[in-house]
C-alpha positions, 0 to 999 in steps of 0.5 A: 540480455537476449532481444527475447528476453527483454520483450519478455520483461517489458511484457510481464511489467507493462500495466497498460490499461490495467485500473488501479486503486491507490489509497493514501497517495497524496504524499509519501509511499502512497504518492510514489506507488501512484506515480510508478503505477502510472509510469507502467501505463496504469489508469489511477484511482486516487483515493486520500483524505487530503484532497488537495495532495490528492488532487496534485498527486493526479495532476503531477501524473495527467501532466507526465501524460498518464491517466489519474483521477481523484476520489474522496477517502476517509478510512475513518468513515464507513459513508466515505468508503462505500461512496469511494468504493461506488465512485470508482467502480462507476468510474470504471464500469466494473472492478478494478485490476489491482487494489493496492492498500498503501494509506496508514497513520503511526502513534510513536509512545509507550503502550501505557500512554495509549488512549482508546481515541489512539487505538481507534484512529490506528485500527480504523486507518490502518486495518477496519479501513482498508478491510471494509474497502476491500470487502466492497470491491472484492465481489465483483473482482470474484465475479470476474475471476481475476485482479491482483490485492496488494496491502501495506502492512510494516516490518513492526507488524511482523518482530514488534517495535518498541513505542509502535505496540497497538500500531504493530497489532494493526499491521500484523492484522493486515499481514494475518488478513491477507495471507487468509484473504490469498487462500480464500481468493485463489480459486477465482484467480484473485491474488494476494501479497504484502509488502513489509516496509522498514523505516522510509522517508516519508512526512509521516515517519519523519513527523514521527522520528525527526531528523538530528534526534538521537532514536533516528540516528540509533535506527539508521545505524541498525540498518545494514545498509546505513539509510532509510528506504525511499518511498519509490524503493516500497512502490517498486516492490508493491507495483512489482506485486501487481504484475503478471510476473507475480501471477503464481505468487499469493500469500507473501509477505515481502520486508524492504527495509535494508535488511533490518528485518531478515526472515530465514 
């Protein structure tokens, strides 16, 4: 690779300066965006229910010489978004450069032993959250006339999975939300994409399948590439979206999950 090129490349990945919010980065995939947005030189906004995991998340990146602070976030609550919303963009002075949507929460059972508290904790968290946020900052990225959306939704959002029914509607709900929201932002420079994780190794997928169970060994053998996915794997591809090397993408919805899910 030419001298050229790889200035070029270093360009187009540097988020120097750039204000970005992450949500549900106290552990897992949200914690692996947050410390890969700030290794790209981005300032962090932590957003997470679990304050002290939220809090290390910040701490882990002030002490790598990155710039992170934490905010309060309960996707369940309505008062807890706006003050979120209110905090950061007080913090800032003005609208964030990037909103990456990471935070969410699974209930593994068959659609039948759903219970109306399973359906309102996986539509407030999963979708009703992270939309009622992204409506509270999306005027004045509007009025700005740039920024870059990035939402988390699941491969189960796309094909379906067995046990994840109401979870899967969730997830296709932000897929269907964020290829509309591209179309309706584009004009004003805004973009919009997806990113569709497979299994990953997180506290979450592994409270949910543990390790030595006979479904997990099932799933991994189904995967082409015989693994779960690292949650640095999904940060890659959702820091990925929020460069200017994806400046005439919009729309997209993007699986990493080892090739268990291809689309033609």
């Amino acid at each position: 690779m030419s001298d050229t090129s790889t200035t070029a490349w270093r360009v187009v990945t540097d988020l120097t300066g750039k204000t970005v919010i992450v949500t549900g980065a106290a552990s897992g995939i949200g914690r692996a965006t947050a410390l890969q947005f700030a290794s790209a030189g981005a300032i962090v906004h932590i957003g997470d229910v679990n304050a002290d995991e939220g809090l290390a998340t910040a701490e882990s990146i002030k002490s790598s010489g990155g710039q992170a602070v934490f905010h309060q976030l309960d996707l369940m609550r309505g008062e807890s978004i706006d003050a979120f919303v209110d905090g950061v963009m007080a913090h800032i002075g003005g609208a964030p450069d990037i909103i990456a949507s990471v935070a969410g929460v699974d209930r593994v059972k068959p659609f039948l032993e759903n219970t109306p508290q399973d359906w309102d904790f996986l539509a407030q968290i999963n979708y009703i959250g992270p939309v009622r946020m992204i409506h509270r900052f999306l005027p004045a990225m509007l009025e700005r006339r740039s920024g870059k959306i990035v939402t988390v939704a699941s491969d189960a959002g796309r094909v379906g999975s067995s046990g994840e029914t109401f979870y899967a509607g969730t997830k296709g709900a932000i897929i269907a939300f964020t290829k509309s929201l591209a179309r309706e932002t584009a004009r004003a420079g805004i973009t919009c994409n997806c990113v569709a994780p497979g299994p990953t190794d997180t506290p979450l997928f592994n409270g949910t399948i543990p390790e030595g169970t006979k479904l997990r060994d099932a799933l991994i053998r189904s995967i082409p590439l015989k693994r779960l996915a690292q949650p640095v794997e999904i940060a890659h591809t959702i820091v990925f979206f929020s460069t200017p090397a994806t400046d005439f993408m919009t729309g997209q919805v993007v699986s990493v999950s080892g090739g268990l899910t291809m689309h033609g």
